[in-house]
C-alpha positions, 0 to 999 in steps of 0.5 A: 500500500502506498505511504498514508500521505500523498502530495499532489503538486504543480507549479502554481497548486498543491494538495496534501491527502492524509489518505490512512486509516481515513481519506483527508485533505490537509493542504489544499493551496499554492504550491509548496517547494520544500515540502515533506511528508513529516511536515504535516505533524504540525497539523495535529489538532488539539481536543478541546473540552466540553466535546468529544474526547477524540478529534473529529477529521473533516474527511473527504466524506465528512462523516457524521459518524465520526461526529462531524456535526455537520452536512454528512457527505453521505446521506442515506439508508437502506429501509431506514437502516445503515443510515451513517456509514464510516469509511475506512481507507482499504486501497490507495492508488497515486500514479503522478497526480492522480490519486484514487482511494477506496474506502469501505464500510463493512457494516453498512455493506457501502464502498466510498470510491475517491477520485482526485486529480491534480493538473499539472499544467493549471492547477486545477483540483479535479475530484468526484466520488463514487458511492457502491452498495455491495449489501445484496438489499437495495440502498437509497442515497438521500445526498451524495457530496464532494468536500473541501477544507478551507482555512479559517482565514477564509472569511467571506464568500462570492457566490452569483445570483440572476434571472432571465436576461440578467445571468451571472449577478455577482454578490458577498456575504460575510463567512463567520458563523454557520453558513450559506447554502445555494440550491437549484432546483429548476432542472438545468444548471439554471439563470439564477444560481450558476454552480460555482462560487469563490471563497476567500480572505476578506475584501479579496478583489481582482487582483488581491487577496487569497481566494479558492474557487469550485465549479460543480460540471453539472447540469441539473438541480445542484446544493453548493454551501460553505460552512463555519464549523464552531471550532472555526474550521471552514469548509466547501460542499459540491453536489447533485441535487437529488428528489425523493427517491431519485437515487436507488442503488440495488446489489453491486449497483454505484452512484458517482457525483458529478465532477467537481472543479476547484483553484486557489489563488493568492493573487485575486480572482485574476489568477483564479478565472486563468487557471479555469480558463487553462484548464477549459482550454486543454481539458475539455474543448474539443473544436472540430478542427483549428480554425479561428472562432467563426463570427456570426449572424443569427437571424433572430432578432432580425425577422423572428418567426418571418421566414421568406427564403429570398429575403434570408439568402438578401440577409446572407448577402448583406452579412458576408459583406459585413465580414461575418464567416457563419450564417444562423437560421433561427426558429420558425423553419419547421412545419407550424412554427409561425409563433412561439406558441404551437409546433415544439416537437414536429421537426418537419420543414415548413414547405409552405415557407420553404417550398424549395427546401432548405437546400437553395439558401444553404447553398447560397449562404455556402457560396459566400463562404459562410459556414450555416447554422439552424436553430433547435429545441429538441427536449421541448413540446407545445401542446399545440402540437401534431407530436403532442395530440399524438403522444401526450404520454411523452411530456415528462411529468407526473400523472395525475396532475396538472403541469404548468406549462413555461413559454406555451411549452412543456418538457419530453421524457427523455427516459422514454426509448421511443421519445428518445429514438424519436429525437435521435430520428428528427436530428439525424434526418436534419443533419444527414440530409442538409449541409449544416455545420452549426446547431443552435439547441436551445432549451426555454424551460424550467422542469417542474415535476420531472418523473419517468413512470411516476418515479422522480427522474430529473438526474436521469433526463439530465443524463439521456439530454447528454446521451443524446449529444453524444450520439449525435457528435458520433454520429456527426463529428464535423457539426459544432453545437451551442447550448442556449438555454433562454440564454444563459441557463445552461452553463457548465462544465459537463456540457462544455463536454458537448458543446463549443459555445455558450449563448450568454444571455438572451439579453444584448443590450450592451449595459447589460452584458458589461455585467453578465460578460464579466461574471461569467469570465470568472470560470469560462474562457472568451471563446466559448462566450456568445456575444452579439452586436444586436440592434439600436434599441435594445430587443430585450430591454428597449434602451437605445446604445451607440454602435461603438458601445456595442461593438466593443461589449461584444468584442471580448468574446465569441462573436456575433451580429443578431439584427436583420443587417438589410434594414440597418442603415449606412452608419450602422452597417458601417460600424458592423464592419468596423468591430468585425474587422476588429475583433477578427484582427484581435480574436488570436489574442482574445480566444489564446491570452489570460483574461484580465479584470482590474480593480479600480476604485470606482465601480462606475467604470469597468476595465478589463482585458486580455494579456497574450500569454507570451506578454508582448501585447494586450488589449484593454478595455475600459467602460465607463457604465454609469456617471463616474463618482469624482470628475476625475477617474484616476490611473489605469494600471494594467498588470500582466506586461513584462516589467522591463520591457517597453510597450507601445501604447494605441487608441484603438477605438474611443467614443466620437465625443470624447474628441470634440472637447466643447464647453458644457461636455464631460471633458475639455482636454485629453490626457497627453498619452492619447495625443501623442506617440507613448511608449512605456515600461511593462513596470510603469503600466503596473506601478503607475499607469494612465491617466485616464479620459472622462468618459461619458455613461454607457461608452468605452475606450478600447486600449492597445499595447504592442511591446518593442 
């Protein structure tokens, strides 16, 4: 067997397992050069008095049996017996950062299999556990969860909050005594609480502070808490959310938890977010082939349910000229669909609006040397349908009630076989039998009562909706896919699996977007991140912006334009051109560097950036979102650069305003720098930066540096 402490290291990340006679984790936190296996006998814990006379480990399991008085990591039973199981480590396995444990409970007939991997290259802690029952008798499993240790200096959380069309709301809440619980149950990763938060020293910020981080890869109903223990010691909890009776483990059957993801950082949420983003990066996307992320134009804001062939391949011609390389064809193209109130689940062409076909506009949008995409809601169905008057029994529900339905809609049982082969069917007809490259998948509702047989079923339609990806990347490895769920309400890591973009938000408005964008940057790179130009006036929330705002909040990620481009006029269509060419000019550095967000003292103006990973260039944005609290608004400083190298400092786009420089505006006079060639010192940028212009609310300045 191997020795009871294992180290699991890498240049920025350490992890010490204390792995007999229990699985521990001692140290989770930046790497440690001298370390040794003795060092932890400093670790030892006093026993105070007035409790129990033995310490109490807070084990991977975090078993109350061992009087943990807290949230066990296993809670179950096996008809109300075996209700606190005890593991002790029976196996250990550690081949380079990889370490599996096996625990065993002979008692209560239960095996706790530990997972633990360590990446070398960014530091992320991968872990997940897997739970067998090797009692012949069948074992309900109530929770199932991942822990991590925390140090007591961690003292304040940051966790994300949101809705429709405002994803990804960043909050505080101070960790002193007891704790915060988040829980999802609205049956997909969801708008209002995304899995993952952060944990740290108190006031930690972009670029300060220690700070640990998880992300829980899942995609259904999930709990995530971070507790105070009264002795002081803090911890973090991960796990699938599980309804009554979900999980029922028969002889020899298992039950793993979703991965868990997790990176510390001494040096802010900077350090933090690149660490994920690194590991996104090399771990888990696999784009089709090498080629720079496609800009699109999705015609949903443009002409809605109003499909008129002619007029589309017009809208194609129109977005090739603006420079866009993949052409979306949003809902309305299948038989019925004239509204979002009829037709979900009847994936048949509307040859009353395509009487030719589909073929004549993909081969049009394909002779302008565009990729083509289409819209689908596969897990959905209206009960204004031809599939639901057919097959009632297909909606995913418990009988005997009566479901609300959510946008005129409601859910397909994907445990059903026929439901599933029926979907399987539909897609496989659309892709063998048009040339597309590009599927849009959305999915517009919450679940409510979601069983198979009468039998909660919501892990399990969780597990067949990425079953029925996967079948069709097999079957079509070239077509690339986006998980849209009413924007950004189905976002992580376990779908990133299966998918090669997000759609962020169903919200373009550019104010918006500054927000949702950069928490979202917290765990996903820009590459996989949608954001579009969309029109003038705001579709979602009708407030009007200037192409330059726009262009630039759409910049810092996966491209697009979502409007009807035939009906914009010459200024906005030359402003498409313009932040196209941009963001293709800068999408090698956008989609490869570490993304930067800078503290600044007032929360009116949001600055952020991307480093190239070699550092001899970045680019920097500054948006000035609501007025500024002092007429002044102080020095940019830009971390990342080389410290003794030079860099070139370029305007690269500004609001026309700010060079009019007339009485009664914001500003009289720029600052020097943006007059005049600049050239600067990494250090200098770092220790004592710009001097900022004034901006008015609601633009932004897109900032250059190139090192000599």
């Amino acid at each position: 067997m191997e020795p009871t402490i294992v180290r699991l290291t890498s240049p920025t990340t350490d992890v010490i397992v204390r792995c007999q006679p229990f699985a521990e984790i001692l140290y989770w936190g930046p790497h440690l050069s001298g370390f040794m296996p003795e060092d932890v006998l400093t670790l030892s814990r006093a026993v105070p008095n007035g409790r129990l006379d033995v310490d109490t480990p807070l084990t991977l399991a975090a078993e109350s049996g061992r009087g943990l008085f807290g949230s066990p990591g296993v809670e179950g039973h096996r008809d109300g017996y075996d209700w606190s199981p005890v593991f002790t480590t029976s196996e250990i396995t550690h081949q380079d950062n990889q370490l599996l444990i096996l625990a065993e409970d002979p008692q209560a007939g239960l095996q706790l299999r530990s997972e633990l991997q360590l990446d070398s290259a960014s530091g992320v802690l991968k872990m997940r556990h897997t739970l067998i029952n090797h009692h012949a008798a069948r074992y309900w499993v109530n929770r199932l969860a991942l822990t991590l240790p925390l140090p007591e200096r961690a003292g304040e959380v940051m966790a994300f909050h949101g809705r429709w069309i405002r994803e990804f709301q960043p909050h505080r809440i101070t960790l002193e005594h007891g704790g915060y619980l988040q829980e999802n149950r609205r049956g997909r990763s969801s708008h209002e609480y995304f899995p993952g938060m952060m944990v740290g020293s108190r006031g930690f910020s972009e670029q300060q502070g220690e700070v640990w981080g998880i992300h829980l890869g899942w995609s259904g109903n999930h709990r995530l808490r971070a507790d105070v223990k009264t002795d002081g010691r803090r911890l973090l909890q991960a796990e699938a959310l599980y309804l009554p009776g979900e999980q029922e483990l028969e002889g020899g059957a298992s039950l793993s938890t979703p991965w868990l993801y997790a990176a510390s950082s001494r040096t802010g949420l900077n350090a933090l977010s690149q660490q994920f983003h690194r590991y996104v990066r090399q771990n888990i996307l696999r784009f089709p082939d090498h080629r720079p992320r496609p800009v699109h134009l999705n015609t949903w804001e443009g002409i809605y349910f109003d499909h008129q062939p002619e007029y589309i391949m017009q809208m194609a011609t129109k977005s090739a000229e603006l420079g866009v390389e993949r052409f979306i064809i949003d809902d309305g193209w299948f038989r019925g669909r004239d509204h979002d109130r009829a037709a979900l689940g009847d994936w048949y062409l509307d040859e009353k609006k395509y009487p030719n076909g589909l073929a004549p506009v993909i081969e049009h949008v394909k002779q302008l040397g565009m990729e083509f995409g289409i819209w689908v809601e596969p897990e959905m169905i209206n009960p204004d349908s031809d599939l639901f008057r057919a097959h009632p029994d297909w909606v995913l529900g418990l009988p005997g009630y009566q479901q609300p339905t959510g946008r005129f809609q409601y859910v397909l049982d994907l445990c059903n076989p026929q439901v599933f082969e029926y979907l399987l069917e539909r897609m496989n007809w659309l892709l063998s039998n048009h040339d597309i490259d590009y599927i849009k998948w959305d999915m517009n509702r919450e679940i409510v009562q979601p069983a198979h047989l009468g039998r909660a079923s919501l892990t399990a339609q969780t597990e067949q909706f990425y079953r029925l990806l996967d079948s069709l990347r097999e079957r079509f490895p070239q077509v690339e896919f986006e998980s849209c769920a009413s924007g950004g309400g189905r976002i992580d890591f376990e779908v990133l699996q299966r998918c090669h973009r997000f759609w962020t938000s169903d919200n373009n408005d550019a104010l918006e977007r500054q927000t949702i964008q950069r928490g979202m940057s917290y765990f996903f790179p820009p590459e996989v991140m949608g954001s579009h130009i969309g029109n003038r006036q705001c579709h979602a929330t009708e407030r009007q912006h200037s192409i330059g705002f726009r262009g630039l909040t759409a910049l810092f990620g996966h491209m697009g334009i979502e409007l009807d481009p035939v009906k914009e006029g010459d200024t906005e269509q030359l402003g498409f051109v313009r932040y196209v060419a941009l963001h293709k000019s800068l999408r090698p550095l956008l989609h490869s560097g570490d993304v930067i967000r800078i503290d600044h003292h007032d929360p009116s103006t949001q600055i952020n950036g991307v480093v190239a990973p070699g550092q001899e260039r970045a680019v920097i944005l500054v948006s000035q979102l609501t007025m500024p609290n002092h007429q002044l608004p102080g020095n940019l400083r830009i971390p990342g650069l080389r410290p003794d190298a030079r860099y070139r400092i370029t305007l690269l786009d500004t609001p026309p305003l700010i060079h009019q420089q007339q009485g009664g505006h914001t500003m009289r006079q720029l600052p020097a720098w943006m007059k005049q060639p600049c050239d600067v010192s990494g250090e200098w940028l770092a220790q004592v930066g710009l001097a900022l212009p004034v901006l008015d609310p609601e633009s932004a300045m897109l900032i250059g540096l190139e090192q000599l």
